[in-house]
N, CA and C of each residue as an Amber inpcrd file, in Angstrom:
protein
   528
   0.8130000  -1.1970000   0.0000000   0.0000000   0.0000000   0.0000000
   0.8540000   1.2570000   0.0000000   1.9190000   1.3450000   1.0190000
   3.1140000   2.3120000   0.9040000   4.4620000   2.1370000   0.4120000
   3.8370000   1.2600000  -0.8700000   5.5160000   1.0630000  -1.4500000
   5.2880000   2.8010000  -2.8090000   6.6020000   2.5690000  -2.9310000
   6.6890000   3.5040000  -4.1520000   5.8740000   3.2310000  -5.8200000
   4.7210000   3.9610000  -5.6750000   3.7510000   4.1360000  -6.7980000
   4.6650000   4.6720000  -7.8320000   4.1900000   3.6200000  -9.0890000
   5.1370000   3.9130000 -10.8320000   4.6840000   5.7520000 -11.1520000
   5.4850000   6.3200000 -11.5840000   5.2850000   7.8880000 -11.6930000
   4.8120000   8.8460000 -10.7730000   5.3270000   7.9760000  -9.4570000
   5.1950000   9.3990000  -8.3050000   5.9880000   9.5930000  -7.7950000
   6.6410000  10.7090000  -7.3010000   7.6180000  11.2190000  -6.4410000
   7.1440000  11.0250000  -4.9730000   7.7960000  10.7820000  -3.8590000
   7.4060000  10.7500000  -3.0630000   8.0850000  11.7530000  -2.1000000
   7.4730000  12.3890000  -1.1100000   7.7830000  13.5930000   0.0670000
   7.4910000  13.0600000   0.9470000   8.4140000  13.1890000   2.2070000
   7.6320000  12.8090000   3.4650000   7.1810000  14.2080000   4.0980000
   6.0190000  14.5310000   4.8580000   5.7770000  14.8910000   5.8520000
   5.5690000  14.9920000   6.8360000   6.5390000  15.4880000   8.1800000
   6.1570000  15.5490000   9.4810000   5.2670000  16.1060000  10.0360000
   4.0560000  15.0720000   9.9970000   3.2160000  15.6830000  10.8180000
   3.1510000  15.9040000  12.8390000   3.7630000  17.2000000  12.6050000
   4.3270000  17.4360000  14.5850000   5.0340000  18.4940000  14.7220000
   4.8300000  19.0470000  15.7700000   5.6330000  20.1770000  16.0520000
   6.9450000  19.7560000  17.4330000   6.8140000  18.7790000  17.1200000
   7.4690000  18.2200000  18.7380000   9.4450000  18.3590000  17.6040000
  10.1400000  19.0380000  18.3460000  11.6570000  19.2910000  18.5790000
  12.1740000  17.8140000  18.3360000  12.0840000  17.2580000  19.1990000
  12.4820000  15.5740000  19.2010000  12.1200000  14.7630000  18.0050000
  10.7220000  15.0790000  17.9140000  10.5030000  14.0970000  16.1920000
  11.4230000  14.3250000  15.1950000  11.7500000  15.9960000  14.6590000
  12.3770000  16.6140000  13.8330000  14.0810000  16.2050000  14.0030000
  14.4710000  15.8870000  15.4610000  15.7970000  15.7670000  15.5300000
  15.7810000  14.2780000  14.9920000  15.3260000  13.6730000  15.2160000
  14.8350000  11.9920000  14.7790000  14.8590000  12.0920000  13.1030000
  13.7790000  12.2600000  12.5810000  14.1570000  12.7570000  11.3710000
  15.2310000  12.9690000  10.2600000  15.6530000  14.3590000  11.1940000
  17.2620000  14.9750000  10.9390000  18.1850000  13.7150000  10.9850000
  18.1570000  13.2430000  12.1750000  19.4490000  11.9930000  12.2400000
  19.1500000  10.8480000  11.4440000  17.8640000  10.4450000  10.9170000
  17.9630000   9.1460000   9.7520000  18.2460000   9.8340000   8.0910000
  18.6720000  11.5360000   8.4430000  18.6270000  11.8180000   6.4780000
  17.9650000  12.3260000   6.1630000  16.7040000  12.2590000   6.2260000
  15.2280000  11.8520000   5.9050000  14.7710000  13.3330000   5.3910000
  14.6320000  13.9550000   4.1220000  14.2070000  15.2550000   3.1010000
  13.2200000  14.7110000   3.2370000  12.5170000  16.3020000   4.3850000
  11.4240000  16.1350000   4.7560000  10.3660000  18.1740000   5.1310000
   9.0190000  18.0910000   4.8950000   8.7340000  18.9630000   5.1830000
   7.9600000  19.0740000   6.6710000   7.8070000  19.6550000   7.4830000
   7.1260000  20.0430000   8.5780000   5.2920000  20.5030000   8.6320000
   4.7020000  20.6510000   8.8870000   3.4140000  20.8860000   8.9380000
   2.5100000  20.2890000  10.1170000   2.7790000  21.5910000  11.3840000
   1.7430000  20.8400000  12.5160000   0.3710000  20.4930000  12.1920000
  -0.1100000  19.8640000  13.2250000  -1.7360000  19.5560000  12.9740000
  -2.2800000  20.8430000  13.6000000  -3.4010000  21.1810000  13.4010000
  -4.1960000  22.4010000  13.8340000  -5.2160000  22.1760000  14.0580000
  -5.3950000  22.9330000  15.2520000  -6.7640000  22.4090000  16.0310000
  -7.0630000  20.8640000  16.0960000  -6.0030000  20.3080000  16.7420000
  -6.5010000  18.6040000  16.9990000  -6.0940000  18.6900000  18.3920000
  -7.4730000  18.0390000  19.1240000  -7.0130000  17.4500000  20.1310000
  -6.4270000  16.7800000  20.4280000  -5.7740000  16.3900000  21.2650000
  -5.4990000  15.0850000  21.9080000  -5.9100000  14.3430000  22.9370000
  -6.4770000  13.5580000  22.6890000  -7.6510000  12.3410000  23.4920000
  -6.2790000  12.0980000  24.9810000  -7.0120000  11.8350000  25.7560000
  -6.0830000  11.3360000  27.1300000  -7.0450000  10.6820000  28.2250000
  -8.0250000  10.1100000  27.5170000  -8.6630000   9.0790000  28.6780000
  -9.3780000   7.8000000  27.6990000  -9.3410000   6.4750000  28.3410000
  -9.3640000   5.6340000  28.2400000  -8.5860000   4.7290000  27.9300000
  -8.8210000   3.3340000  27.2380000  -7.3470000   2.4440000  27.3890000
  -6.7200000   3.2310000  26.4940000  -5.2070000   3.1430000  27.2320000
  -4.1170000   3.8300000  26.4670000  -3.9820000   3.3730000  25.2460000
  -3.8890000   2.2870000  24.3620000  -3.6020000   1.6900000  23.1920000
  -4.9230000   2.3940000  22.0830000  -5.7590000   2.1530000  22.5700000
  -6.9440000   3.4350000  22.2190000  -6.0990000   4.7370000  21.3240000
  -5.6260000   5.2560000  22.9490000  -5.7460000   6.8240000  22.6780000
  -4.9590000   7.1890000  21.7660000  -3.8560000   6.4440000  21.8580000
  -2.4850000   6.7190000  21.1950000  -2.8190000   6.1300000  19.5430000
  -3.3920000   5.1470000  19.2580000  -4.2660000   4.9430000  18.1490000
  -4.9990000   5.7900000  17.1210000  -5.9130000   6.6150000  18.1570000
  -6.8540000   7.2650000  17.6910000  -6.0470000   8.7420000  17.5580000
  -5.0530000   9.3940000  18.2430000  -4.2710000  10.4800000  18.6100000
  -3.7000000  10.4290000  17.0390000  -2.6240000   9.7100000  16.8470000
  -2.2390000   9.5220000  15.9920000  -2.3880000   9.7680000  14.5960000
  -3.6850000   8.6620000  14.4790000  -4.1170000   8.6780000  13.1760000
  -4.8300000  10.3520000  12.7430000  -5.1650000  10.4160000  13.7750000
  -6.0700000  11.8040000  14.1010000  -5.2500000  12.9830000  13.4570000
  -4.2510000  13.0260000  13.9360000  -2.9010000  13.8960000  13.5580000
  -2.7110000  13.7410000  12.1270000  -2.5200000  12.3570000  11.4940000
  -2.2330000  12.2290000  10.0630000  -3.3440000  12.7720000   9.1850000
  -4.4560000  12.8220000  10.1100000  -5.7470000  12.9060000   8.8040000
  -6.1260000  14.7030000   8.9410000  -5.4290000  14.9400000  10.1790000
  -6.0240000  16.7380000  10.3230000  -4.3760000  17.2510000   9.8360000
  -3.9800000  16.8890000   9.1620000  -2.8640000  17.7280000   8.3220000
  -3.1420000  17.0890000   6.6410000  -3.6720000  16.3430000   6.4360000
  -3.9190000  15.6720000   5.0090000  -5.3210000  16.1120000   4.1730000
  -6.3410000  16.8450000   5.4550000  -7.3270000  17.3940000   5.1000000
  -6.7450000  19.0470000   5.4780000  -5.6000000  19.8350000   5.6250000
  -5.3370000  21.1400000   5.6370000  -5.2410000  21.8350000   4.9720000
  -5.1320000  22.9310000   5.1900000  -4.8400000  23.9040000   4.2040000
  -3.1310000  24.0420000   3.6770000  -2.3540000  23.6190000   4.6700000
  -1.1020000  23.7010000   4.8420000  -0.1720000  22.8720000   3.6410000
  -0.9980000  21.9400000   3.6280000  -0.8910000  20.6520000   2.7990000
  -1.2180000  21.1650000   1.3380000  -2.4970000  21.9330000   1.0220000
  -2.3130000  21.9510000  -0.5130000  -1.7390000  23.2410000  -0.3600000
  -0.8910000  23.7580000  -0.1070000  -0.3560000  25.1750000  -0.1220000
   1.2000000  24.4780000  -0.3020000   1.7440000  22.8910000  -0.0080000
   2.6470000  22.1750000  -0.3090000   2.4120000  21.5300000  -1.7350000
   1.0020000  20.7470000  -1.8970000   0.8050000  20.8030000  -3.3160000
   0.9060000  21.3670000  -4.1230000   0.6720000  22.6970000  -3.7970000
   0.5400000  23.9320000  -4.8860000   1.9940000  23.9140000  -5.5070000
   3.1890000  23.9980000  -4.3850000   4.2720000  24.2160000  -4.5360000
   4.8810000  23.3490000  -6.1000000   4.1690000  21.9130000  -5.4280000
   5.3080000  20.8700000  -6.2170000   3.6460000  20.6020000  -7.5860000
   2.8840000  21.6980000  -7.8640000   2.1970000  21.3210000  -9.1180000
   2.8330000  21.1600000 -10.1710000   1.9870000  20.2640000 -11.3150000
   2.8820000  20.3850000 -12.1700000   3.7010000  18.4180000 -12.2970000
   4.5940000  18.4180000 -11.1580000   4.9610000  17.6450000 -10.4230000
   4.0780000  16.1870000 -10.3200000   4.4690000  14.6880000 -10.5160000
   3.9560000  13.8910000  -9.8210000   4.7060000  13.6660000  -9.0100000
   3.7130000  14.0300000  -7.5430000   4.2930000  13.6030000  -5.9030000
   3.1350000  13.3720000  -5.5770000   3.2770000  12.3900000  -4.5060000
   3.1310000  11.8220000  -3.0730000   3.3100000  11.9420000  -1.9850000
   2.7790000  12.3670000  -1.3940000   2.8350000  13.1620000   0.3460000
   2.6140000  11.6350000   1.4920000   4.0240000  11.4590000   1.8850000
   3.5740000  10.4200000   2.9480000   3.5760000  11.0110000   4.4420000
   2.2710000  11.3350000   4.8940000   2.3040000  11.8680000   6.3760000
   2.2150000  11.2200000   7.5200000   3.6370000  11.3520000   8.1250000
   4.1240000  10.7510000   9.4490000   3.9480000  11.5620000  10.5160000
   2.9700000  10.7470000  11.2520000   2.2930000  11.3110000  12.7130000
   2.5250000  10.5660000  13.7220000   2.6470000  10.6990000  14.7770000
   2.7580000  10.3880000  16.0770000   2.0530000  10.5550000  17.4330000
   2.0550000   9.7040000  18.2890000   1.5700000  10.0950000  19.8690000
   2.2930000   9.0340000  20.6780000   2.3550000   9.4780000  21.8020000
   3.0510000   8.5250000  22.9630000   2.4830000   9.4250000  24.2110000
   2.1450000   8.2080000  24.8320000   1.6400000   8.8050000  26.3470000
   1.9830000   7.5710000  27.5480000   2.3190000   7.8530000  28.8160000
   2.6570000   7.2760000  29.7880000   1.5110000   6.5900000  30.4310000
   1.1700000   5.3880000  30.8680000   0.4380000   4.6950000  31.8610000
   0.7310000   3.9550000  32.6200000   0.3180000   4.2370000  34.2190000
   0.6010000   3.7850000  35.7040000  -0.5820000   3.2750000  36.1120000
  -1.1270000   2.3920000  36.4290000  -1.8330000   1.7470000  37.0390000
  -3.5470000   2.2690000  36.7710000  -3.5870000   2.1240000  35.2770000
  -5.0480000   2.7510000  34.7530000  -5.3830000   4.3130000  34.7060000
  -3.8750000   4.8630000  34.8310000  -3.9800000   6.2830000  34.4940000
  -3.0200000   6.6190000  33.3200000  -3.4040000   7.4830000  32.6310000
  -2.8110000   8.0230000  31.5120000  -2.2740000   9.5010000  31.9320000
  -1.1840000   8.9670000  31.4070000  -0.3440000  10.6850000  31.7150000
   0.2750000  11.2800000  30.1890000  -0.6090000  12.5040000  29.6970000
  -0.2400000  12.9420000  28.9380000   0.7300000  13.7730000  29.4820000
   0.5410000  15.0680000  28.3360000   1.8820000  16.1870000  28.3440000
   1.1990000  17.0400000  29.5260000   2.1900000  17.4840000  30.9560000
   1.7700000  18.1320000  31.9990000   0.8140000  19.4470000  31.7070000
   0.2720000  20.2900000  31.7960000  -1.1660000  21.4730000  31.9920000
   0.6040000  22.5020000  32.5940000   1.4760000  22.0890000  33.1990000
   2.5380000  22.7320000  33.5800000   3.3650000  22.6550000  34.7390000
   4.2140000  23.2900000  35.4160000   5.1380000  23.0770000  36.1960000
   4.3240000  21.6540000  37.2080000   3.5880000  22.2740000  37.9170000
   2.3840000  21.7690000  39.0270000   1.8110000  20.2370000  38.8680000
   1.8100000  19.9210000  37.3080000   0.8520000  19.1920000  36.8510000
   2.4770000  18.2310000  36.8440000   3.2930000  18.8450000  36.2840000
   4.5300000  17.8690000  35.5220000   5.0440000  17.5790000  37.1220000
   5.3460000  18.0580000  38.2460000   6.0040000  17.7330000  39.5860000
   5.0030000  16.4580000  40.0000000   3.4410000  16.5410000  39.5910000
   2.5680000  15.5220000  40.1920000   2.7080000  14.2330000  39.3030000
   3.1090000  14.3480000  38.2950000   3.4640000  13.1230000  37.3700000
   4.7390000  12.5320000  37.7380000   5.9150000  13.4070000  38.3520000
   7.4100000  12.6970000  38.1570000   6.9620000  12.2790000  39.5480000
   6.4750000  12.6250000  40.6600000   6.1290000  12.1680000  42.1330000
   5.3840000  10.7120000  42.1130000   4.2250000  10.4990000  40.5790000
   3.8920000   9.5580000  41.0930000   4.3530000   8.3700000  40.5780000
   5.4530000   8.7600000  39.3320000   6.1140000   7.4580000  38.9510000
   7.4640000   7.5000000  39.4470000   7.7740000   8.4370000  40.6110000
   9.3240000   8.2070000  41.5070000   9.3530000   6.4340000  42.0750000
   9.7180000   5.8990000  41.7570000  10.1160000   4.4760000  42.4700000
   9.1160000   3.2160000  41.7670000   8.2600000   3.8470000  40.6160000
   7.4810000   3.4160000  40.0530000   8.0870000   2.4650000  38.5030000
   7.2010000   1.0690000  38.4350000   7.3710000   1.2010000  36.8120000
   6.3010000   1.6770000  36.0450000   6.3450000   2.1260000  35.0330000
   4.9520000   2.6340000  34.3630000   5.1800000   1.7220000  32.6810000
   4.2310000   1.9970000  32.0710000   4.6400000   1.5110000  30.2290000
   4.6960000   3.0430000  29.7290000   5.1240000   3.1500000  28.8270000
   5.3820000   3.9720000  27.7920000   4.9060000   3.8270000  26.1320000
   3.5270000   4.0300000  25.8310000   3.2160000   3.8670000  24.4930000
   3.1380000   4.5860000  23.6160000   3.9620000   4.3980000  22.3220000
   3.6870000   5.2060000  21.4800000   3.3210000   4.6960000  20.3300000
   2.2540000   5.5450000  19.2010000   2.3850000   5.3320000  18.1260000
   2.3330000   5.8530000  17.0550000   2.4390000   5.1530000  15.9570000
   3.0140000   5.6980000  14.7360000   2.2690000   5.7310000  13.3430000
   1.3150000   7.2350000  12.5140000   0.8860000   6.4630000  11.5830000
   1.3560000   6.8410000  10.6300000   1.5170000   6.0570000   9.1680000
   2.3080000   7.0710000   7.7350000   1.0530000   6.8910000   6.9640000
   0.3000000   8.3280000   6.2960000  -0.4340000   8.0530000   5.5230000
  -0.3820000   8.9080000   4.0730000  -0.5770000   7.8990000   3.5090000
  -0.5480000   7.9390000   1.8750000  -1.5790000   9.2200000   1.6750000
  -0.7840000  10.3910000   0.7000000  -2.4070000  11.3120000  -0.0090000
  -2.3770000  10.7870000  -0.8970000  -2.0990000   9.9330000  -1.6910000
  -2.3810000   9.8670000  -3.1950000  -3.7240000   8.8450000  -2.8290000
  -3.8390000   7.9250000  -1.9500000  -4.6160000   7.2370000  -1.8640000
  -6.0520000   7.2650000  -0.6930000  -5.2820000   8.4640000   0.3450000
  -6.1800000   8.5010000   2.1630000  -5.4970000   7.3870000   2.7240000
  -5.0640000   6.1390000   2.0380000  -4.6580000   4.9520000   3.2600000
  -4.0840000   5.1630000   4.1960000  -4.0240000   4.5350000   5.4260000
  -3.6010000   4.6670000   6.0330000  -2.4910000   3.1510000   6.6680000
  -1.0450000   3.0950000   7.7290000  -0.6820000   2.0760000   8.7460000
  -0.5670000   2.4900000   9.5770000  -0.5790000   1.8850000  10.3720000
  -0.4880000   2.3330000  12.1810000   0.3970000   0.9810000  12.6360000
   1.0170000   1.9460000  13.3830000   1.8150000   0.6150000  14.4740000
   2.2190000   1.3190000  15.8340000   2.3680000   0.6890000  16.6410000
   2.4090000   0.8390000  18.3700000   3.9370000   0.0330000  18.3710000
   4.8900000   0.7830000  19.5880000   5.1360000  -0.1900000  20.6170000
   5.0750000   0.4120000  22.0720000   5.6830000  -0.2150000  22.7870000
   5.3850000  -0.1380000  23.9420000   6.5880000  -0.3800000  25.1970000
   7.0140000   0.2200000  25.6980000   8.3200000   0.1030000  26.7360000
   8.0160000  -0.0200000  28.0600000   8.2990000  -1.0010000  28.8350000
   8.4650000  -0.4160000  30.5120000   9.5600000   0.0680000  30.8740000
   9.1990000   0.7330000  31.8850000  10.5160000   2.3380000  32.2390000
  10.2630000   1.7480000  33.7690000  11.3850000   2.2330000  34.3030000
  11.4520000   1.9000000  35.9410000  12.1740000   3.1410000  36.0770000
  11.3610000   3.6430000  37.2970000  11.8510000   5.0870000  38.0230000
  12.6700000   4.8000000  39.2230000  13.5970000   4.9720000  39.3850000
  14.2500000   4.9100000  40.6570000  13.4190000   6.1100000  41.6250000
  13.2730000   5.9940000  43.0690000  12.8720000   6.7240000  43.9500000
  13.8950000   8.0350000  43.7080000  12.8730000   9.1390000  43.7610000
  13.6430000  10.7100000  43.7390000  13.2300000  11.1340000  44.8850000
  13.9990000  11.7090000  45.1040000  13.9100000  12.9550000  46.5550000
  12.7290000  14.4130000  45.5640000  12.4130000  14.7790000  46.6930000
  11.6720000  15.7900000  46.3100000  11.8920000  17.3420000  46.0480000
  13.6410000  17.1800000  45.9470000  14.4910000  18.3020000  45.7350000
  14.7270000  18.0200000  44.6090000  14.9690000  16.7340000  44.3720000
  15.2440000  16.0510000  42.6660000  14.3400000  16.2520000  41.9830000
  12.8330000  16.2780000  42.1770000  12.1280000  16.1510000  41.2930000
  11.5500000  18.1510000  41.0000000  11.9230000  18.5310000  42.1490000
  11.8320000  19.7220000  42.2330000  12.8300000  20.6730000  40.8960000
  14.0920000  20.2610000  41.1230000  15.3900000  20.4930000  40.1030000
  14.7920000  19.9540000  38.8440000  14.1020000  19.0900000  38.8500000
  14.4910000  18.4950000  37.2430000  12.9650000  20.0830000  36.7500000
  12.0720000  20.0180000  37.5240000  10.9140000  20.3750000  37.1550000
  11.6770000  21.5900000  36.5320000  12.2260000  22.4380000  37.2760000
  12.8540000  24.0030000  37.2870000  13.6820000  23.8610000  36.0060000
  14.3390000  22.9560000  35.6820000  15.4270000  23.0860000  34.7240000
  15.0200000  22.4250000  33.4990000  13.8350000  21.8780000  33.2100000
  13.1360000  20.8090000  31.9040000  12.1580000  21.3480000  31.5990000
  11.9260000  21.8810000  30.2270000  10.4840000  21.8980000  29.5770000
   9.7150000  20.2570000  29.7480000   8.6350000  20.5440000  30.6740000
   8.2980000  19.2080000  30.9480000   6.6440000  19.6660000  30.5000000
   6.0010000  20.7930000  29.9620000   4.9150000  20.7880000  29.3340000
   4.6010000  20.1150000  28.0680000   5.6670000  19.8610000  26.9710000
   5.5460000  18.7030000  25.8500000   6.1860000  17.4130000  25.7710000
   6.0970000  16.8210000  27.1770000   6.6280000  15.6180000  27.1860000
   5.4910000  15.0110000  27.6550000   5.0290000  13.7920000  27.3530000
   4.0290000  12.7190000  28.2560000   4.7590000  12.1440000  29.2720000
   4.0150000  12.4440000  30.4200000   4.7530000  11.8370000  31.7290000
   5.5750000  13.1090000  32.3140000   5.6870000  14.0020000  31.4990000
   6.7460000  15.1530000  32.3910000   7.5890000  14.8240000  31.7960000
   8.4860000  13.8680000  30.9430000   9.6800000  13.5510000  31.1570000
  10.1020000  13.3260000  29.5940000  11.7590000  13.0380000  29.2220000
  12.1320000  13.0650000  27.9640000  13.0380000  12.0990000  28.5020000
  13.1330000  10.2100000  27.9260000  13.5810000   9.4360000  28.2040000
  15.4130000   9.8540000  27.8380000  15.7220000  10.8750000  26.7320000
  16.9780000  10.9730000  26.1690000  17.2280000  12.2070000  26.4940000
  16.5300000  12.5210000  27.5200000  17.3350000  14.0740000  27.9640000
  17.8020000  13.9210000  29.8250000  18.0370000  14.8380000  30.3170000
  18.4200000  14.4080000  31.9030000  17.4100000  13.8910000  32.9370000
């Protein structure tokens, strides 16, 4: 379904505004354009495999129905291309709670407190969808993380010194 179609060019698009996706990106090579989603929520209750499902795909289909998108078409008219839009979500779950991206400082100190000494899973997922066609794939995985117990000066420090409002869970597994 997402192999390379006879007489199309293909583009990827990042669908996300998240820093980290783009550095990801950047480090596989990958000639690529940017284009957040607009006005999409993001779901954060019920089973997590759900949300991150529905988040996701959600993301691929509210940048593929944008304005942003044929204002990229426009560009490459003329042109046979293919827009493959790569979207994402990942959110943290502890014991039937879902922890999205913290509301802020307050919200992100009550998330690192309650997975201090905790294991939680970590799900994310992933969808690439075809415009030439609407199709869509989706795929998930899924990590357990173990928190060592923090002091409450630690979790205090990390809060003060980390953008912890666009991380799920408060936290960035590849940062401090």
């Amino acid at each position: 379904m997402l192999g390379q179609e006879e007489g199309l060019r293909t583009k990827i698009v990042l669908a996300s505004a998240s820093p980290r996706r783009k550095q990801i990106f950047e480090a596989m090579g990958l000639d690529f354009d940017i284009i957040s989603p607009v006005d999409c929520d993001e779901e954060n209750s019920g089973d997590p495999f759900d949300i991150v499902y529905r988040n996701s795909i959600s993301k691929a289909k509210n940048v593929f129905g944008g304005q942003d998108l044929r204002k990229l078409k426009a560009i490459h008219s003329g042109e046979d291309f293919r827009f493959l839009i790569s979207s994402f979500d990942t959110i943290v779950s502890i014991e039937g709670r879902v922890l999205g991206k913290p509301s802020g400082p307050g919200e992100g100190y009550e998330y690192i407190s309650l997975l201090s000494g905790r294991t939680h899973r970590v799900i994310s997922g992933a969808c690439v969808l075809d415009s030439s066609t609407g199709k869509y794939e989706y795929k998930s995985s899924t990590a357990q993380v173990d928190f060592r117990k923090l002091s409450e000066s630690e979790i205090r420090n990390y809060i003060s010194h980390n953008d912890v409002g666009d991380k799920a869970g408060a936290y960035n597994i590849n940062g401090p």
